[in-house]
N, C-alpha and C positions, 0 to 999 in steps of 0.2 A: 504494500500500500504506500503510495507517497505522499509525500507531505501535503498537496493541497489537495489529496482525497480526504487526508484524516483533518483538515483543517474546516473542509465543505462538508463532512460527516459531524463536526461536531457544530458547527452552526446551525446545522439543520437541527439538531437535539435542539439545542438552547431555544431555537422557532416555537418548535413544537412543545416543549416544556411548558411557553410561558403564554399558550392556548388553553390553560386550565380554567377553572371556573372561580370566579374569584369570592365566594359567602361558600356558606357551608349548606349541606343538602336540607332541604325542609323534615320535621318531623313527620316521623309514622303517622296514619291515622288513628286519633286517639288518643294520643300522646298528652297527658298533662303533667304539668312541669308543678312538681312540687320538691320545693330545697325544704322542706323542715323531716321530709322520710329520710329514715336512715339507710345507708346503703352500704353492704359489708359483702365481702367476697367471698367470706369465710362466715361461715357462721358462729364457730368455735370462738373466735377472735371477738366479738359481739362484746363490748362491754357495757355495764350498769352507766346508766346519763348520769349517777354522782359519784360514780368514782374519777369519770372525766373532767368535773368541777376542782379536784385534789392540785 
């Protein structure tokens, strides 16, 4: 490969890279947004709301 193939290959990347979309995808239908639910991966890890006050 020479040098202005891999110079027009990587142009072309950066083109096409920066064709993205620029926000983030809409929610699912149904989707409501509540920050006050806890949300834990683990459930073992779960701890007591006063022990996190400590």
């Amino acid at each position: 490969m020479t040098t202005r193939t891999a110079i027009v290959l990587l142009l072309a990347a950066l083109v096409l890279s920066a064709c993205g979309s620029d926000r983030a995808p809409p929610p699912p239908e149904g989707y409501k947004y509540d920050p006050d639910r806890d949300f834990v991966l683990d459930p073992l890890v779960r701890e007591k709301k006063n022990d996190q006050k400590k």
